[in-house]
C-alpha positions, 0 to 999 in steps of 0.5 A: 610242690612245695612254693615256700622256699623263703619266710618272712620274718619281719622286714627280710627273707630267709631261706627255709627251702633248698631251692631258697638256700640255692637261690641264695647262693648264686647271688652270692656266687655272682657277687664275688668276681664282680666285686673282685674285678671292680677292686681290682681294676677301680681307681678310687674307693667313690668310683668301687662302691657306684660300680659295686651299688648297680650289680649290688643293687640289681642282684639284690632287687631280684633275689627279693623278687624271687623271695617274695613270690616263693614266700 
């Protein structure tokens, strides 16, 4: 079984396998309707961005989790 789904290529990671592209995707997947719904219910542009930094932040962690140990 093929394990290389990412390659590094200097500081990042990029998808090389359909398994990477998928992984890829459902980060961004994620991303959206929680980013959708901290703007639409946010009261200022301080307060989106501290909401938007802990998913942000936490779906960014492991998707670099996982492209480390599949590069």
């Amino acid at each position: 079984m093929n394990r290389n789904w990412f390659a590094k290529t200097g500081w990042i990671y990029v998808p090389v396998h359909f398994m990477g592209y998928f992984i890829t995707l459902l980060a961004i997947l994620f991303l959206i309707p929680v980013a959708s719904a901290i703007f639409r219910n946010g009261h200022s542009v301080t307060e989106d961005l501290y909401q938007l930094f802990v998913y942000g932040s936490c779906t960014c962690f492991w998707w670099k989790w996982i492209a480390e140990k599949t590069s």
